[in-house]
Structures are given as structure tokens and as C-alpha cells.
N, CA, C, O and CB atoms as a CASP TS submission, in Angstrom:
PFRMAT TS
TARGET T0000
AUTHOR 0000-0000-0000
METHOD Language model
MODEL 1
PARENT N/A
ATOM      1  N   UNK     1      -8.469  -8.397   9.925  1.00  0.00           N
ATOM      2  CA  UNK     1      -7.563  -8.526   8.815  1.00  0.00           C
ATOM      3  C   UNK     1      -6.965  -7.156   8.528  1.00  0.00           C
ATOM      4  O   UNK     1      -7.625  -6.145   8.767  1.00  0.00           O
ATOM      5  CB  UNK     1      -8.280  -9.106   7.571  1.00  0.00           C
ATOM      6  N   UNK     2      -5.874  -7.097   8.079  1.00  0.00           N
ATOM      7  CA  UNK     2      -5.321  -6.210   7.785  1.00  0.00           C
ATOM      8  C   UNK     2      -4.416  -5.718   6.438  1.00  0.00           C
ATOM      9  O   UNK     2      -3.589  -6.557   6.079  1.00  0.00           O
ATOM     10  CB  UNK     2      -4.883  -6.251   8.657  1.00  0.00           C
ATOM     11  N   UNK     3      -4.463  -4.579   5.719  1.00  0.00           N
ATOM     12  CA  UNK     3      -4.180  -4.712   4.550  1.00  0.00           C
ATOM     13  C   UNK     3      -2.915  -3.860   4.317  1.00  0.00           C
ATOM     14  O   UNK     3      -2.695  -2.918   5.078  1.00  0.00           O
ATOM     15  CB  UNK     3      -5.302  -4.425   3.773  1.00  0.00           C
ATOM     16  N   UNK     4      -2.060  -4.148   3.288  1.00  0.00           N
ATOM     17  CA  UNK     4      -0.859  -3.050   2.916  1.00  0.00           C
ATOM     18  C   UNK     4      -0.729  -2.074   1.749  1.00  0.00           C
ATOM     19  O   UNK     4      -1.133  -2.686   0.760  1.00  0.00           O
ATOM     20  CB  UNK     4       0.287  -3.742   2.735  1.00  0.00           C
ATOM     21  N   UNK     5      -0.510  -1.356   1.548  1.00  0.00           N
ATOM     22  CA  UNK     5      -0.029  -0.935   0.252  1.00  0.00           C
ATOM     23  C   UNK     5       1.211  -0.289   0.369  1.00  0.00           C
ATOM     24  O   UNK     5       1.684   0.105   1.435  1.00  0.00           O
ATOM     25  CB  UNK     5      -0.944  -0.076  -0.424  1.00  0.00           C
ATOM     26  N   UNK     6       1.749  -0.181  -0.768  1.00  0.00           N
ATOM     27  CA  UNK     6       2.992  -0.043  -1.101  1.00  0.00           C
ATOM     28  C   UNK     6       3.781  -0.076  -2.806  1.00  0.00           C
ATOM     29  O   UNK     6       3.619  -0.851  -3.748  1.00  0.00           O
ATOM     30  CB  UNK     6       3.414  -1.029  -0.281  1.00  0.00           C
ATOM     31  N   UNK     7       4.524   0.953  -2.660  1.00  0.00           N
ATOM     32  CA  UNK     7       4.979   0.992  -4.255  1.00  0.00           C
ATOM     33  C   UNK     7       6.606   0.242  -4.624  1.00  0.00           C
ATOM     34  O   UNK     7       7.544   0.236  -3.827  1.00  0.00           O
ATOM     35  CB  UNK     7       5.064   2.834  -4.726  1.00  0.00           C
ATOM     36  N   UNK     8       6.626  -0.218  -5.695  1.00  0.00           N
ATOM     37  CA  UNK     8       7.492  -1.042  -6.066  1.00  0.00           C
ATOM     38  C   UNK     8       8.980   0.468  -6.383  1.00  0.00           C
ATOM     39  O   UNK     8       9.461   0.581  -7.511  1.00  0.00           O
ATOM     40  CB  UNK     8       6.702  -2.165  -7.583  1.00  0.00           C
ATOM     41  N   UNK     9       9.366   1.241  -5.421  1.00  0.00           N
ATOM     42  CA  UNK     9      10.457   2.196  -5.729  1.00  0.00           C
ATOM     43  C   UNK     9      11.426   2.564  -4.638  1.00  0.00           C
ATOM     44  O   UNK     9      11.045   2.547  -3.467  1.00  0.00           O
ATOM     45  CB  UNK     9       9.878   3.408  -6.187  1.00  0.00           C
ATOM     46  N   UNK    10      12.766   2.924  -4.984  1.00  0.00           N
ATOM     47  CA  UNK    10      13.350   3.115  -3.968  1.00  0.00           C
ATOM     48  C   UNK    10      12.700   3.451  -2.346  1.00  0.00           C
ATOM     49  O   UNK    10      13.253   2.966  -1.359  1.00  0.00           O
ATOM     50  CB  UNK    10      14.052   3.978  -4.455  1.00  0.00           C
ATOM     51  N   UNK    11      11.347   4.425  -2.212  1.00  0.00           N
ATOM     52  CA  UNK    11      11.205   4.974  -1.080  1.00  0.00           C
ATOM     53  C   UNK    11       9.806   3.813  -1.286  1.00  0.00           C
ATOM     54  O   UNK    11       9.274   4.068  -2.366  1.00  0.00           O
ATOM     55  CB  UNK    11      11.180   6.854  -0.868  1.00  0.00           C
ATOM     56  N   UNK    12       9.227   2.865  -0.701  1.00  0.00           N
ATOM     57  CA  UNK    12       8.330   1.921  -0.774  1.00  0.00           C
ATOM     58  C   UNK    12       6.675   2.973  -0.280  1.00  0.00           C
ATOM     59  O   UNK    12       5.505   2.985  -0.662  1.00  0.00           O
ATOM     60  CB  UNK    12       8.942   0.487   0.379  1.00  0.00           C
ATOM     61  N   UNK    13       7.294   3.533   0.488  1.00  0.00           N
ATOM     62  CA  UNK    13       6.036   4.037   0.980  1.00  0.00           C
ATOM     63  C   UNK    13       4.864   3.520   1.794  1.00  0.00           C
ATOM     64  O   UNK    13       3.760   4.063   1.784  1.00  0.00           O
ATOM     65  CB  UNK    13       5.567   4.342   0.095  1.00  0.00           C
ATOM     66  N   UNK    14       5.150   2.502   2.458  1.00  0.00           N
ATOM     67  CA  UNK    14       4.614   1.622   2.786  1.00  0.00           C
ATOM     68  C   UNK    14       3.432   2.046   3.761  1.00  0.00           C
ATOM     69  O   UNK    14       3.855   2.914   4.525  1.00  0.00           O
ATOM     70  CB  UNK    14       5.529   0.815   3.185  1.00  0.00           C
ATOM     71  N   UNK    15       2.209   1.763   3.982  1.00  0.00           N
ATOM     72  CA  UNK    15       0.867   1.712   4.721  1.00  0.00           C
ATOM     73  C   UNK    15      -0.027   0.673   5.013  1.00  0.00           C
ATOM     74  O   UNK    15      -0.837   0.127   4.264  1.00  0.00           O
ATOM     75  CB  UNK    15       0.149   2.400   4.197  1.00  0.00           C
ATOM     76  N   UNK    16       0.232   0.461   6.250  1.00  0.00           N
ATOM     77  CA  UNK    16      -0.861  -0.561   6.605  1.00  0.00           C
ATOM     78  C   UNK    16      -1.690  -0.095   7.224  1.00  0.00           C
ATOM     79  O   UNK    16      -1.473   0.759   8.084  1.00  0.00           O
ATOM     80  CB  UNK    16      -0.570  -1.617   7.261  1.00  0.00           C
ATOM     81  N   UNK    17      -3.656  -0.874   6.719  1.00  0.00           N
ATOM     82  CA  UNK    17      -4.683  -0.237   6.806  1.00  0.00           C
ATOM     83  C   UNK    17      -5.776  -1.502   7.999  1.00  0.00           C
ATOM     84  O   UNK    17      -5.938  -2.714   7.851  1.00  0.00           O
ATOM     85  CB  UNK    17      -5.182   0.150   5.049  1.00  0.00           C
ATOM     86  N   UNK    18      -6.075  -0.996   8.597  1.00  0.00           N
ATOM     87  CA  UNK    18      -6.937  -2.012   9.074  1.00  0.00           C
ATOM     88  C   UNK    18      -8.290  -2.293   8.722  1.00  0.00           C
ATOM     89  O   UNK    18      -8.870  -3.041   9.510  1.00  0.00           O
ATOM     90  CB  UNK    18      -6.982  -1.884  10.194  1.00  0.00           C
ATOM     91  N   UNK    19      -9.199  -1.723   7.348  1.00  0.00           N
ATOM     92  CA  UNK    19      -9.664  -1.910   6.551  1.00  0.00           C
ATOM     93  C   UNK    19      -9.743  -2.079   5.204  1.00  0.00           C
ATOM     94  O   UNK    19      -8.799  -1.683   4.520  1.00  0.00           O
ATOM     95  CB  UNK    19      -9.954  -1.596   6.789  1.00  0.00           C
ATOM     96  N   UNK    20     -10.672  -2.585   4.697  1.00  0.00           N
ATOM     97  CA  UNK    20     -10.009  -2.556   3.220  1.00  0.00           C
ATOM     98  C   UNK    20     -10.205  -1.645   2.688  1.00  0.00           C
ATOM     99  O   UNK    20      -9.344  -1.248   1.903  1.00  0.00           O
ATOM    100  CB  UNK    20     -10.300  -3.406   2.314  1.00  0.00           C
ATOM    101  N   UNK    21     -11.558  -0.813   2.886  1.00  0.00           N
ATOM    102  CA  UNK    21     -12.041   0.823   2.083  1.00  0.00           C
ATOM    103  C   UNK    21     -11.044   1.094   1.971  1.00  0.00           C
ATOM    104  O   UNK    21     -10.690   1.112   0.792  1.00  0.00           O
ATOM    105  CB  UNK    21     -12.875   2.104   2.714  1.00  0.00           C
ATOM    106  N   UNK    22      -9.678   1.563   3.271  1.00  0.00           N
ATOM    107  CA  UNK    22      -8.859   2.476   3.274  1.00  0.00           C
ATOM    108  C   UNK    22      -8.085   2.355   2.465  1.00  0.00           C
ATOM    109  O   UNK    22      -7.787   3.191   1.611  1.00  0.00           O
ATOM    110  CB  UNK    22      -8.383   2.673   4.183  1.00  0.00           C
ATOM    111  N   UNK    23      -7.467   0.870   2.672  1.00  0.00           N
ATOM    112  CA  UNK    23      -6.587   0.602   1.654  1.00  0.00           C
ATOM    113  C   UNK    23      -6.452   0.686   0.379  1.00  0.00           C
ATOM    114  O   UNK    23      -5.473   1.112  -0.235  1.00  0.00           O
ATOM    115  CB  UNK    23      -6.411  -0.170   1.700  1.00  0.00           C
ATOM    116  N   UNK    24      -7.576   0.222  -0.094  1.00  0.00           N
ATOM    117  CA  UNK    24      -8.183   0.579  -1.590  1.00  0.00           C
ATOM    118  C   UNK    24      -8.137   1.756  -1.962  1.00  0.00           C
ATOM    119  O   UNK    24      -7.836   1.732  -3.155  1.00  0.00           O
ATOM    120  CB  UNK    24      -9.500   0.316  -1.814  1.00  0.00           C
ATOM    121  N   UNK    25      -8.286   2.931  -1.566  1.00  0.00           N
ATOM    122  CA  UNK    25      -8.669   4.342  -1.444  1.00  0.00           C
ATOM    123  C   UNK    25      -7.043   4.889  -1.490  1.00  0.00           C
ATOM    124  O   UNK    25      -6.828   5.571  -2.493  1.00  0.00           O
ATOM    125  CB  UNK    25      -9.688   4.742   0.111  1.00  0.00           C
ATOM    126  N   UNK    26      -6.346   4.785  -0.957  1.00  0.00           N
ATOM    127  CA  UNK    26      -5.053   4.516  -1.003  1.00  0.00           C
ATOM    128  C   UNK    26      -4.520   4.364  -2.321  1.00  0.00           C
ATOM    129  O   UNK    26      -4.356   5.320  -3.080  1.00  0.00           O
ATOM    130  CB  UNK    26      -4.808   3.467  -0.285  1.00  0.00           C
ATOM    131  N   UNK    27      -4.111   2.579  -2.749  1.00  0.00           N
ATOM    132  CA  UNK    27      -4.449   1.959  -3.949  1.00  0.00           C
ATOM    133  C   UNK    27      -4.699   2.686  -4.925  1.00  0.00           C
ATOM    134  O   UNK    27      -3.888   2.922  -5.820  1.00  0.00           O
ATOM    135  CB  UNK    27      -5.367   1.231  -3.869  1.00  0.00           C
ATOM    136  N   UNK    28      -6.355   3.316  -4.841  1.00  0.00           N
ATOM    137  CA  UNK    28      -6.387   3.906  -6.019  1.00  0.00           C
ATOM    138  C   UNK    28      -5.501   5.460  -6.666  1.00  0.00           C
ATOM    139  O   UNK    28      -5.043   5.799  -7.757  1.00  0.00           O
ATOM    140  CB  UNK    28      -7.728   4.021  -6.004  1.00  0.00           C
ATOM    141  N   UNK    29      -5.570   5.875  -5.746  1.00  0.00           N
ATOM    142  CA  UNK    29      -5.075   7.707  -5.474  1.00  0.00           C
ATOM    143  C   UNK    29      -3.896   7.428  -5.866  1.00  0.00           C
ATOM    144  O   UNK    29      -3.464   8.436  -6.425  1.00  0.00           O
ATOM    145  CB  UNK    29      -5.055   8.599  -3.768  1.00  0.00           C
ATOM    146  N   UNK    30      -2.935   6.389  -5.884  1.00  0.00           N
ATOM    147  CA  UNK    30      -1.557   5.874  -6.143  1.00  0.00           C
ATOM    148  C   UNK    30      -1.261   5.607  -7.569  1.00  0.00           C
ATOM    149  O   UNK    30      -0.199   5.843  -8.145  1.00  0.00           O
ATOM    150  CB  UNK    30      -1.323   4.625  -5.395  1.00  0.00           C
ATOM    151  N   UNK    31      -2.391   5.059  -8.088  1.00  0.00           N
ATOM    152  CA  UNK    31      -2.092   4.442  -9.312  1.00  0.00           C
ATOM    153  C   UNK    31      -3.058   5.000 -10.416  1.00  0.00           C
ATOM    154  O   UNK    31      -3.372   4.428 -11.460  1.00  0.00           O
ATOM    155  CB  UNK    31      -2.194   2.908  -9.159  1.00  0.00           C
ATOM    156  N   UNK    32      -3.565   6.532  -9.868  1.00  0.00           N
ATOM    157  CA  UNK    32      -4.243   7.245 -10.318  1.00  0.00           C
ATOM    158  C   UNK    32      -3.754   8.938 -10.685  1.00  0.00           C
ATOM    159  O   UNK    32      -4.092   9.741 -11.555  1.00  0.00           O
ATOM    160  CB  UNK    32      -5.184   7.009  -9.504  1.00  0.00           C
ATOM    161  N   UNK    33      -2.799   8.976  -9.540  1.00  0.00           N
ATOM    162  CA  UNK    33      -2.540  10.410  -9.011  1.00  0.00           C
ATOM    163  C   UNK    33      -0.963  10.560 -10.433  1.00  0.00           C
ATOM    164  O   UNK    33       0.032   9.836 -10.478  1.00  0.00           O
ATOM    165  CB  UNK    33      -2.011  10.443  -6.647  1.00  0.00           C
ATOM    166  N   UNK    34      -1.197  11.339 -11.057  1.00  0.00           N
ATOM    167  CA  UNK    34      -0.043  11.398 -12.728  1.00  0.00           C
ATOM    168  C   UNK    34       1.612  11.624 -12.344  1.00  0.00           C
ATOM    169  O   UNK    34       2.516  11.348 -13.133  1.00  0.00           O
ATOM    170  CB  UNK    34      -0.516  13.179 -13.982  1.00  0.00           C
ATOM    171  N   UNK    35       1.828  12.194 -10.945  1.00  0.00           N
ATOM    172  CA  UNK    35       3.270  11.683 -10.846  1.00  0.00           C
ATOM    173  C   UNK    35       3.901  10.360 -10.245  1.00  0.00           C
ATOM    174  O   UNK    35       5.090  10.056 -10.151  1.00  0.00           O
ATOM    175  CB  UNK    35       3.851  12.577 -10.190  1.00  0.00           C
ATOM    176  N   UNK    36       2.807   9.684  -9.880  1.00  0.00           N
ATOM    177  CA  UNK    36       3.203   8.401  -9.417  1.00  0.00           C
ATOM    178  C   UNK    36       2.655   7.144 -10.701  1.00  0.00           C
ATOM    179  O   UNK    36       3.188   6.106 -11.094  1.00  0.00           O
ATOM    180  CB  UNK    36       2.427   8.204  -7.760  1.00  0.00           C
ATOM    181  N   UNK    37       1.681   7.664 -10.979  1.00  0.00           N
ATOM    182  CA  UNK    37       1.288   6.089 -11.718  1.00  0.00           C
ATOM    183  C   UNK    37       2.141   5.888 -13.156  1.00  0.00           C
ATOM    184  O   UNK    37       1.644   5.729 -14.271  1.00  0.00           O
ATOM    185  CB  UNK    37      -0.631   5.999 -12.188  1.00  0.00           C
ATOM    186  N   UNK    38       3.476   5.940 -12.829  1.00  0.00           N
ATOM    187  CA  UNK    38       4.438   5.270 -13.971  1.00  0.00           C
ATOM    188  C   UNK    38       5.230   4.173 -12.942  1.00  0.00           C
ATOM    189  O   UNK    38       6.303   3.619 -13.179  1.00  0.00           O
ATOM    190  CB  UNK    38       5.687   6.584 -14.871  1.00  0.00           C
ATOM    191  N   UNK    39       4.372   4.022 -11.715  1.00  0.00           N
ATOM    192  CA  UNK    39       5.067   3.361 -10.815  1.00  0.00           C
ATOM    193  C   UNK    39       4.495   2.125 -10.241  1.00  0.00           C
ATOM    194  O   UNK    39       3.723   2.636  -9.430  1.00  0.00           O
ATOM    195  CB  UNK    39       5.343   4.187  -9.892  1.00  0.00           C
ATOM    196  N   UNK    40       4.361   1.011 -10.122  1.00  0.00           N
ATOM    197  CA  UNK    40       3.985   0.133  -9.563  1.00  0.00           C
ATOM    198  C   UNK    40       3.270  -0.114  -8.304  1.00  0.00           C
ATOM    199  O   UNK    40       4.071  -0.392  -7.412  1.00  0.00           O
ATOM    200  CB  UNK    40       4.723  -0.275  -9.614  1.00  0.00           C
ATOM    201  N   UNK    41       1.911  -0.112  -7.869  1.00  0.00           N
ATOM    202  CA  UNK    41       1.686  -0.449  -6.660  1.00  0.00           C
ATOM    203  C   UNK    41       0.973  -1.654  -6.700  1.00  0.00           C
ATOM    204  O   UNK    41       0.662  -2.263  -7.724  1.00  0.00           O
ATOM    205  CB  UNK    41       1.087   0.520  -5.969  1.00  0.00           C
ATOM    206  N   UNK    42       0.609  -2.122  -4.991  1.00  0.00           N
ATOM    207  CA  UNK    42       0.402  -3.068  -4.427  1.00  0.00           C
ATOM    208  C   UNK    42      -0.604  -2.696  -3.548  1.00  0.00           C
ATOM    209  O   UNK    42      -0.662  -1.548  -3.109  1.00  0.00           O
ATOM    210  CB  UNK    42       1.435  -3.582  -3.983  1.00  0.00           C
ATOM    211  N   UNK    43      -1.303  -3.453  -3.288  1.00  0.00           N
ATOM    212  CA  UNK    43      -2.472  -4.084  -2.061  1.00  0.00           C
ATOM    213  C   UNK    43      -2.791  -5.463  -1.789  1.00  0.00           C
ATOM    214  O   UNK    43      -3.497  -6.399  -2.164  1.00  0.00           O
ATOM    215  CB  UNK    43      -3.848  -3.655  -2.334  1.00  0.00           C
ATOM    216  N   UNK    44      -1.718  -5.041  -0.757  1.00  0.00           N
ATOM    217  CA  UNK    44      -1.679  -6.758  -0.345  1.00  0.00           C
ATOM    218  C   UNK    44      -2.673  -6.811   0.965  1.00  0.00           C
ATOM    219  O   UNK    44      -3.149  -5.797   1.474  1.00  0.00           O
ATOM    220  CB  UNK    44       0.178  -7.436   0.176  1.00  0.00           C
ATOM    221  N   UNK    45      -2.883  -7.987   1.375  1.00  0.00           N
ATOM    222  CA  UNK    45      -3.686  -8.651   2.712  1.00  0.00           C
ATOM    223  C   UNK    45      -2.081  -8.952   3.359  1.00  0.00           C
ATOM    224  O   UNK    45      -1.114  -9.579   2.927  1.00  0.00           O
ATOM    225  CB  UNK    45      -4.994 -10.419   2.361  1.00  0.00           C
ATOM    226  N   UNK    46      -2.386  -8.030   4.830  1.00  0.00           N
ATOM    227  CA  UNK    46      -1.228  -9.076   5.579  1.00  0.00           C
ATOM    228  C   UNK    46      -1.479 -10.261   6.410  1.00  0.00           C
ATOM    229  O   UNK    46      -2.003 -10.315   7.523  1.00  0.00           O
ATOM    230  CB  UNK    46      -0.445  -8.359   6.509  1.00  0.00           C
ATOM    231  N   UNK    47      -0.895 -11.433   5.484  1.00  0.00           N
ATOM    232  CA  UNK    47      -0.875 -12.429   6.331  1.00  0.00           C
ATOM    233  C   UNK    47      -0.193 -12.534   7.858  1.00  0.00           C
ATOM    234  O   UNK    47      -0.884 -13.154   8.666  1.00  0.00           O
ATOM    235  CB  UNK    47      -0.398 -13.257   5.591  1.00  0.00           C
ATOM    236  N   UNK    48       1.150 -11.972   8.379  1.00  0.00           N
ATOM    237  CA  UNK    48       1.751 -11.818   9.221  1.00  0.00           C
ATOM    238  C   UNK    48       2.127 -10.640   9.733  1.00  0.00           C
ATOM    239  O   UNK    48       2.340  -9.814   8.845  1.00  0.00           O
ATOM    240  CB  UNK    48       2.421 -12.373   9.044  1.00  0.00           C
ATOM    241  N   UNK    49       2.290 -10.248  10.804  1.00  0.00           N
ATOM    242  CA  UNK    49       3.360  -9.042  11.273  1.00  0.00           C
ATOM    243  C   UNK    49       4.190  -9.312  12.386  1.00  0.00           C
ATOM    244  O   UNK    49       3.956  -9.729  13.521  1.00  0.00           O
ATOM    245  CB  UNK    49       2.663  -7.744  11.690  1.00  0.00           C
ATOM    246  N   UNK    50       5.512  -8.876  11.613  1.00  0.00           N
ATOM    247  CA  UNK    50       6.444  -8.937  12.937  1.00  0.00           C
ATOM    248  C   UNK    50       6.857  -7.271  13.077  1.00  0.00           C
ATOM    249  O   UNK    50       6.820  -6.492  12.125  1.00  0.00           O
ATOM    250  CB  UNK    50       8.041 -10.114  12.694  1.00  0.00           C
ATOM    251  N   UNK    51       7.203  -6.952  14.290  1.00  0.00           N
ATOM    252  CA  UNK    51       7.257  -5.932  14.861  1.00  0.00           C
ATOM    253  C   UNK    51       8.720  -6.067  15.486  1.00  0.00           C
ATOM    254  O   UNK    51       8.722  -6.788  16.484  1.00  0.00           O
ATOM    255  CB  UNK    51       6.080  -5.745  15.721  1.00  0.00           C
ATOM    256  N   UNK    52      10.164  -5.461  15.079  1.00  0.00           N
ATOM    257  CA  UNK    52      11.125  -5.567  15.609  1.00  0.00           C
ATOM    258  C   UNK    52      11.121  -4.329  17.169  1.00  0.00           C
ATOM    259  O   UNK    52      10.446  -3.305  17.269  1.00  0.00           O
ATOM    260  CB  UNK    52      12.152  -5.422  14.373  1.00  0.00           C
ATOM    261  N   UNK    53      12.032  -4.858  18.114  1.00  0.00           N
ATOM    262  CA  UNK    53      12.226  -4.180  19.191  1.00  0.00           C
ATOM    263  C   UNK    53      13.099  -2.935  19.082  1.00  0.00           C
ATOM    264  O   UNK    53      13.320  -2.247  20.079  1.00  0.00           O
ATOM    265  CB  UNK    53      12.689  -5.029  20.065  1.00  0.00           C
TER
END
């Protein structure tokens, strides 16, 4: 399984983790760290991945 995070702002920032520790760890530092947490994040499970060519 594989997990994402990502912030709800122009630059998404996006990371996918192939555990969850990481992700979480991530997650937290995001919505913890004082110039970002006026900002929205996410930890999602990815259900799918597509990979363009």
C-alpha cells in the first residue's frame, strides 16, 4: 500500500510514501512546522497510480 501527502496550495507539494510511518511523519512536520500550518494538508492512501509517458 501506498500513501500520499500533500498540501491544499498553489505548489501541492506532493509525496508519495511507501509506508505509513513515513507518511505520517511527513503529515505531521507539515501541519506542525509554523510557516506552513495555516495551510491545509492531506494523507491520503493511494488507491491507484497512473504514471504518464
Amino acid at each position: 500500500m501506498k500513501y500520499a501527502v500533500f498540501s491544499d496550495y498553489c505548489d501541492a507539494g506532493q509525496t508519495v510514501y511507501e509506508d505509513k510511518d513515513s507518511a505520517l511523519a511527513d503529515y505531521n512536520e507539515r501541519i506542525n512546522r509554523e510557516s506552513t500550518n495555516g495551510v491545509d494538508a492531506y494523507l491520503c492512501v493511494v488507491l491507484e497510480e497512473y504514471k504518464a509517458k
